[in-house]
N, C-alpha and C positions, 0 to 999 in steps of 0.2 A: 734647716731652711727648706720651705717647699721653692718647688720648680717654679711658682707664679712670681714667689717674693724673690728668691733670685734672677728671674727673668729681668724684673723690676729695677730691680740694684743695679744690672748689670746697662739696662737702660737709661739709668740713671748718669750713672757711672761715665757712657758715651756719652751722653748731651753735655756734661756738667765739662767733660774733655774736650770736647770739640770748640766747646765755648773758649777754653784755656788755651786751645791751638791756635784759633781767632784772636784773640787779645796777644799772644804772644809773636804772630807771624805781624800782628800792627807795631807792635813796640819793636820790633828788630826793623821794621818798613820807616819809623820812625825817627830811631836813633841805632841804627847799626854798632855797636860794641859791643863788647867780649862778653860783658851782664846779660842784654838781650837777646844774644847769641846762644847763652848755657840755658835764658828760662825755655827759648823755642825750643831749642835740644834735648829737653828734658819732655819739656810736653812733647813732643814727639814721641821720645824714646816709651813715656806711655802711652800713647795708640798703640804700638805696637805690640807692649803688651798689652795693652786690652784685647786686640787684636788674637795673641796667644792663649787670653781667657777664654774669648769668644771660641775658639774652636776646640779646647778643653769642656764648656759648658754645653756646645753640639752634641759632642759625644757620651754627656753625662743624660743631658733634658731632652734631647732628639734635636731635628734641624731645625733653621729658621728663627734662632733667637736674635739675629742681624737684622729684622725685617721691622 
């Protein structure tokens, strides 16, 4: 994989996330229970790793793949 297509992915990867964090922080704003509780928990728990990719990919592609 070149560095643009991964950049890409990985850009990808955040928007399609962020959207899943939004959807998920409304469904638990919603209906508070132990279901909408695990999916926000989970998409979380993936930003952070994304988060952990992101600065794994820093150091493979150079800085500023966050921007």
């Amino acid at each position: 994989m070149t560095a643009s297509a991964a950049l890409r992915t990985y850009r990808d990867l955040r928007r399609i996330l962020r959207g899943a964090v939004d959807q998920a922080k409304l469904g638990y704003d919603f209906s508070p229970n132990s279901y909408s509780y695990g999916a926000l928990n989970a998409c979380l728990a993936a930003e952070q790793a994304l988060c952990a990719l992101q600065g794994a990919l820093e150091s493979e592609l150079g800085d500023g793949i966050g921007t």
